[in-house]
C-alpha positions in Angstrom: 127.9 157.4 -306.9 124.7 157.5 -304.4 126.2 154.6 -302.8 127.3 154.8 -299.2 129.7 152.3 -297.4 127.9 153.9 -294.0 124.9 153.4 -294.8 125.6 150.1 -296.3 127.0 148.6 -293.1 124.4 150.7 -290.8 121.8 148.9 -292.9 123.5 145.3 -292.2 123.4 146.2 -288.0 119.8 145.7 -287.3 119.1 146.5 -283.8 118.0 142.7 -283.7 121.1 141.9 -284.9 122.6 144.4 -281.6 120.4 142.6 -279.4 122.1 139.0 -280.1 125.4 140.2 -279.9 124.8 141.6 -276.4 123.2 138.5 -275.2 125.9 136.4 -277.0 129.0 138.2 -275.7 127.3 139.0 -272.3 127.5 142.8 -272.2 124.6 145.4 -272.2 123.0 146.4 -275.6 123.9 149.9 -275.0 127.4 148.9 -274.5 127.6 146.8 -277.6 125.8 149.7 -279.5 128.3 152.4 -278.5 131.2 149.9 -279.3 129.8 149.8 -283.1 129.2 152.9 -283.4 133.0 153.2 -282.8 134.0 150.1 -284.5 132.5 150.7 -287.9 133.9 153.7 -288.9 137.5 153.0 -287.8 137.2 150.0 -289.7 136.4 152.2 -293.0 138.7 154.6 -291.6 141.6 151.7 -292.2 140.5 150.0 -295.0 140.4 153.2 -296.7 144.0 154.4 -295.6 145.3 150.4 -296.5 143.3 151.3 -300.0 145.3 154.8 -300.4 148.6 153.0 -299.3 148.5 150.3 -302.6 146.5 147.7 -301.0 142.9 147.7 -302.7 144.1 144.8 -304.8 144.5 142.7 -301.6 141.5 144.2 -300.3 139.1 143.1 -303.2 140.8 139.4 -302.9 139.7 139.8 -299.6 136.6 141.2 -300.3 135.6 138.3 -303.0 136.4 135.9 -300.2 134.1 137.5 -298.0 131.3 137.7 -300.3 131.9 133.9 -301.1 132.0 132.8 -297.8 128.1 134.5 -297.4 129.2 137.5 -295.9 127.5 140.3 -295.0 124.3 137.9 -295.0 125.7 135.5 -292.6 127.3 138.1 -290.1 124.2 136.7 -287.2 125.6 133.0 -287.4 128.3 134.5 -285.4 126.6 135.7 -282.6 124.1 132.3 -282.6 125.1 129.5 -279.8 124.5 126.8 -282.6 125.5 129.6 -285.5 129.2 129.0 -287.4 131.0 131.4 -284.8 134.0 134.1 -285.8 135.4 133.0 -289.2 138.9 131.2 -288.6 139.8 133.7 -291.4 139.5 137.1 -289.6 142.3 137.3 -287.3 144.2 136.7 -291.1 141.8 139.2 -292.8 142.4 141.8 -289.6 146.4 141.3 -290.5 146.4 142.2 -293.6 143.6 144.6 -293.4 145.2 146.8 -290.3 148.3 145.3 -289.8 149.6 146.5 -286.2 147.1 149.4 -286.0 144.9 146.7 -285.4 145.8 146.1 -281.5 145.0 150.0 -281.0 141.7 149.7 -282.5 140.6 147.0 -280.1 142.3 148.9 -277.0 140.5 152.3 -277.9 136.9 150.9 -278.9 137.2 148.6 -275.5 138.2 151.7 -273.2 135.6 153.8 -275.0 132.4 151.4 -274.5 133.3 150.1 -271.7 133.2 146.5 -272.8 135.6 143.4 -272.3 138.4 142.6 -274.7 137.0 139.4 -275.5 133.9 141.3 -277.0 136.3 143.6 -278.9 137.7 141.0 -280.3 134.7 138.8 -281.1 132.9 142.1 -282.7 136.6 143.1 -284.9 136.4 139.1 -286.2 132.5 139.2 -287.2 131.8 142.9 -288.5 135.0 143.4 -289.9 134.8 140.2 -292.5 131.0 141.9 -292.6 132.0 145.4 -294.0 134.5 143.8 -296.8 131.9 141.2 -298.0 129.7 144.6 -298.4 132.9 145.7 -300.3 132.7 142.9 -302.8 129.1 142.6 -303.6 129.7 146.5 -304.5 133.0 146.0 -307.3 130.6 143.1 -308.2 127.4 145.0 -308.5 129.3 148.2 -310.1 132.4 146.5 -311.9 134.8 148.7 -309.7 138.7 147.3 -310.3 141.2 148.3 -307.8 141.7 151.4 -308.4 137.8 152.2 -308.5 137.7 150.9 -305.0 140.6 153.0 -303.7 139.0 155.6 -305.2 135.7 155.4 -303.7 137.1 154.7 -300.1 138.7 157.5 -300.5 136.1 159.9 -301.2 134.2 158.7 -298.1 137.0 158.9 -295.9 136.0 162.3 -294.5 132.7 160.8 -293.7 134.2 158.4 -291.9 136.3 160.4 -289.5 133.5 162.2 -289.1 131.6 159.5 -287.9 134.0 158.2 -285.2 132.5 159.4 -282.0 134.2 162.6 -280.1 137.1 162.1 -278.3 137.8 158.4 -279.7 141.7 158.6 -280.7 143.1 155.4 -282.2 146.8 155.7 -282.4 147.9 155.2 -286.2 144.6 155.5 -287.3 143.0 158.8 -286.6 146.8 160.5 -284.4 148.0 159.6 -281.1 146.7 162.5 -280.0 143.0 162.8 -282.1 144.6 165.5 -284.1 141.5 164.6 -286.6 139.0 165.4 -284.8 137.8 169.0 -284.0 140.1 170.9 -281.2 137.0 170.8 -279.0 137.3 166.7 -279.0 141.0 166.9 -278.3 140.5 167.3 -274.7 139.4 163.4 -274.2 142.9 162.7 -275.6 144.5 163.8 -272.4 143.0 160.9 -270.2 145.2 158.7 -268.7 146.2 156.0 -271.3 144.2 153.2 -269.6 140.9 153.0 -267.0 138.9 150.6 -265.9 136.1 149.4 -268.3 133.6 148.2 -265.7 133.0 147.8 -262.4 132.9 144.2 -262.4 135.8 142.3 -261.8 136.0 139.3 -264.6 137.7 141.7 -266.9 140.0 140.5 -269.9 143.2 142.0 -270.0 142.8 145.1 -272.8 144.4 143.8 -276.4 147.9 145.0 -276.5 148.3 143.8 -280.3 147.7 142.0 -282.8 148.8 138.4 -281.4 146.3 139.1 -278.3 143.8 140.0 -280.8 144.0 136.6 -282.9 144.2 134.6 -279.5 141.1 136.0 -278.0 139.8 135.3 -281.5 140.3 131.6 -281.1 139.9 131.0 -277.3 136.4 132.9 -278.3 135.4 130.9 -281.0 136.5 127.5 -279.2 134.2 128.5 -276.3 130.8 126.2 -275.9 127.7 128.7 -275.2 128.1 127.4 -271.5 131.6 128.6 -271.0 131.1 132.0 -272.7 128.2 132.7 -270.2 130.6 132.0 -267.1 133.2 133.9 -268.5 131.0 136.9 -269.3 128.3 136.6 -266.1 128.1 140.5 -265.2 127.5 138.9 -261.2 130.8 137.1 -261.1 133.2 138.7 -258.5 136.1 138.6 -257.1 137.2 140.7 -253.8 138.3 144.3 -254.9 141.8 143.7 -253.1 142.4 140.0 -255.2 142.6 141.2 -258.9 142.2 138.2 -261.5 145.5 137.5 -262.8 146.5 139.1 -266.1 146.1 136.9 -268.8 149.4 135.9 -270.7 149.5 137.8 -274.0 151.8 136.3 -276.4 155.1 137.9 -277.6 155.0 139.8 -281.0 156.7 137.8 -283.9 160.5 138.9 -285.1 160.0 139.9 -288.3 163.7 139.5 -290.3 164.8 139.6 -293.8 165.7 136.2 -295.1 168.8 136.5 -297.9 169.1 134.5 -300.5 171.6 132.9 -302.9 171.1 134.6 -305.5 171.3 138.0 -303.6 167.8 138.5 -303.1 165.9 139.5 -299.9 162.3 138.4 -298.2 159.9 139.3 -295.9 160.0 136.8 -293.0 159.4 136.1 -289.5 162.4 134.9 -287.0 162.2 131.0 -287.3 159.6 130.7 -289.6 159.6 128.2 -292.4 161.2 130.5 -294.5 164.1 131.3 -292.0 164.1 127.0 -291.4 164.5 126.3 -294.8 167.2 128.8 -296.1 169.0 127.8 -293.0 168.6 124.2 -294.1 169.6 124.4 -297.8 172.8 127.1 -296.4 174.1 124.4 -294.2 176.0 121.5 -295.7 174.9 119.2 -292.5 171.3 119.9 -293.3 170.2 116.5 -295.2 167.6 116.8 -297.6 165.6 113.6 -297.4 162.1 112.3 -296.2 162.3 113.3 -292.6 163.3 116.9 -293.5 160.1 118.9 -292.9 159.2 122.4 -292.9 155.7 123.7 -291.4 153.9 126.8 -293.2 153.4 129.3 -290.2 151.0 132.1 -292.2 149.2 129.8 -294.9 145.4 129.3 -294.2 142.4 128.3 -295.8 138.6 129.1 -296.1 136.6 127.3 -293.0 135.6 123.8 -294.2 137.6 124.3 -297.8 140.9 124.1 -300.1 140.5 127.3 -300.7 143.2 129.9 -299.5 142.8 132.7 -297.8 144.5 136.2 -299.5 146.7 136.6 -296.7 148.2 133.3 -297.2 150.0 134.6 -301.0 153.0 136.5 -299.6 154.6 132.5 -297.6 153.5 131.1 -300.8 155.5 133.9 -303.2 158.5 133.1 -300.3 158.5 129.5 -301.3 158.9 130.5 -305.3 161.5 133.2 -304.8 163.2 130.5 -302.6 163.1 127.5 -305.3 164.2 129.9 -307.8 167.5 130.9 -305.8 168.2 127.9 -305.0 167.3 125.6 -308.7 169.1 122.5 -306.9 165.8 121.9 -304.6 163.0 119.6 -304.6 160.1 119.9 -302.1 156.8 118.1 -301.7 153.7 119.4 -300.2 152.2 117.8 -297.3 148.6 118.0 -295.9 147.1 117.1 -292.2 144.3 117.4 -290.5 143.1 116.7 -286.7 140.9 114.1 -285.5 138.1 116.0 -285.7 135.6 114.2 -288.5 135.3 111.4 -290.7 138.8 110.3 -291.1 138.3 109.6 -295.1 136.6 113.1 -295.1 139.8 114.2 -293.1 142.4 112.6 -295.7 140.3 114.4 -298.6 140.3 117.7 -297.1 144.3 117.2 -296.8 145.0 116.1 -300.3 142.6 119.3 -301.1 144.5 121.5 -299.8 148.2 120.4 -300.1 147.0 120.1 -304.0 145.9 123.8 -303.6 149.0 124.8 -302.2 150.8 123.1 -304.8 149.0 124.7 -307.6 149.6 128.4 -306.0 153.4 128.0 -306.0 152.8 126.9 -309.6 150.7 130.2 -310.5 153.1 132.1 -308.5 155.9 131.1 -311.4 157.9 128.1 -309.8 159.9 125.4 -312.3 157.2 122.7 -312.3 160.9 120.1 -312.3 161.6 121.5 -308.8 157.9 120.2 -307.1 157.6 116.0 -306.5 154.2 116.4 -305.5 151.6 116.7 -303.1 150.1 114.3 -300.9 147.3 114.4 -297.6 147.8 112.6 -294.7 144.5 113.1 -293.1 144.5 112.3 -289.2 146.9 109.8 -289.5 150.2 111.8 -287.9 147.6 113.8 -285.7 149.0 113.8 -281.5 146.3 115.7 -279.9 143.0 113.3 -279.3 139.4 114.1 -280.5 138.2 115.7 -277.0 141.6 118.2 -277.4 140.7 122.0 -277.0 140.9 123.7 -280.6 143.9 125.6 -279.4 145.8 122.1 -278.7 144.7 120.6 -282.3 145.7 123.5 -284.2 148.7 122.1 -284.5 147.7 119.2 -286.0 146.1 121.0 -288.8 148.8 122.1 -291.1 150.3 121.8 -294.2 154.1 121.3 -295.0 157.2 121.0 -296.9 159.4 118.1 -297.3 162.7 119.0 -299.0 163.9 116.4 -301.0 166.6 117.3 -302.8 169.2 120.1 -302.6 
């Protein structure tokens, strides 16, 4: 096959394309340049390896997404001031794509260019989404299935650790200690594990993991163009003996294996809904009832759509194997939305997507006797007001279980 994933992406970056990015994220184009030129083949690098490890299935879900969404064509919108910004899918899509490998991409490709983490971040959250919508106009123009894909990605693999610039090691990805790369590259390894990326003082904290990955992802996102400039202005300084304060980077999540009645185990995290409502059903003083609610902590959609995202299956499979241990249950679906919008658009958008969720835990093989329903609530139970930051109404935006009977 001629076809080059590369190329394909090489193609997509347009030094036009460079130039807005730079200007957008406030860094020099010859920083942003070298951060691509690192960021692009790592990002093969573990697509390829997820691929080899039994995930191209996921990956073309994701990859049809991507395409669906517009991607690669749409990849400037999100360095445009009045453009759609990151997708509120990626830091999902860079989950399942990397899974914790993912916070030692960003800390590598930001020590390497020399560029903030916030930039890291913002370029993980556009290109990546970018590279796997290139992925699924491919199986579609070819006809590739799963194993085609791995295949292919795994062909190019070579090419792609040999595109990774010398002396960039990624833990997990390429070896802790670059053992990929040539012996004469190996000598970079041995620099101490962190240095300063600029000279300038207004430097993000470098990404630690995956949960400071996501947040930068959102506080990015929710910036206006006025606040992005501030917080990138390569003038601003602070004396050399005040250093700004570290940012706070949020604690990795527990992740614990829920056990079931029936004697069967799931993938969870540590007071999650699945961990809530096994607890709940377990405990003889837990009522089932109207005011017994359960928020889904890993189910998202599309931006603006009912449409889930390919990360959000596994909490939805959790919620069938649980109904199916314990055949007593009843559970509705509940939709919400913040005050952001047209509140009747707002109420649609709900019932949309609780009726979504309700239909996956159909497909997924739940007893049809065991689900009451689904029903959107729009704005109406939403706390934060209108003129809330996007972080504070996130919360509002959720969907839900009600167990009704068990």
């Amino acid at each position: 096959m001629s076809f080059n994933m590369l190329d394909a992406v090489r193609s997509v970056i347009t030094p036009d394309l460079l130039s807005k990015a730079a200007g957008y994220l406030g860094e020099s184009e010859s920083a942003v340049q070298k951060a691509v030129s690192a960021l692009v083949p790592a990002s093969l690098l573990g697509i390829a390896q997820q691929a080899e490890a039994g995930g191209a299935s996921m990956i073309m879900d994701l990859a049809k997404k991507a395409m669906s969404n517009g991607f690669p064509g749409n990849i400037a919108a999100s360095f445009t001031a009045g453009g759609e910004g990151i997708p509120e899918s990626s830091p999902g899509m860079l989950s399942s794509l990397f899974g914790d490998k993912v916070g030692g991409i960003a800390n590598a490709i930001a020590q390497f260019a020399g560029i903030k983490g916030a930039s890291v971040a913002s370029l993980l959250g556009s290109i990546v989404p970018m590279i796997v919508g290139l992925l699924g106009k491919q199986t579609a123009d070819h006809g590739l299935n799963a194993a085609a894909l791995a295949s292919m990605l795994s062909s190019e693999k070579a090419a792609y650790l040999t595109a990774l610039p010398a002396g960039l090691s990624i833990p997990g990805l390429t070896g802790a200690s670059g053992a990929s790369h040539p012996p004469a590259h190996q000598q970079a390894a041995h620099q101490p594990a962190v240095q300063s990326t600029s000279s300038g003082s207004w430097l993000m904290p470098l990404l630690l993991g995956l949960a400071a990955v996501a947040l930068l992802l959102y506080i990015f996102k929710g910036c206006s163009g006025e606040h992005k400039q501030d917080l990138h202005h390569e003038n601003a300084v602070v004396p050399a003996t005040t250093p700004p304060p570290a940012a706070p980077i949020p604690a990795a999540r527990e992740s614990v294996k829920v056990k079931l009645a029936d004697g069967t185990e799931i993938n969870a995290y540590k007071g999650g809904i699945e961990d809530r409502l096994v607890t709940c059903l377990n405990d003889s003083s837990c009522i089932a009832g109207k005011e017994q609610w359960f928020d889904f902590d890993n189910i998202n959609f599309e931006t603006g759509s009912a449409m889930l995202t390919a990360e959000s299956i596994s909490q939805v499979r959790n919620i069938v194997a649980i109904l199916k241990a314990y055949p007593a249950a009843k559970i509705k679906i509940g939709g919400y939305t913040d005050k952001v919008g047209n509140e009747e658009e707002n109420k649609k958008l709900s019932q949309e997507r609780a009726d979504a969720v309700l239909t996956e835990i159909l497909k997924e093989g739940a007893n049809k006797a065991q689900l009451t329903g689904a029903e959107g609530y729009g704005e109406t139970l939403a706390k934060m007001p209108e003129t809330a930051s996007d972080e504070e109404r996130r919360a509002d935006r959720r969907i839900s279980v009600q167990l009704r009977e068990k």
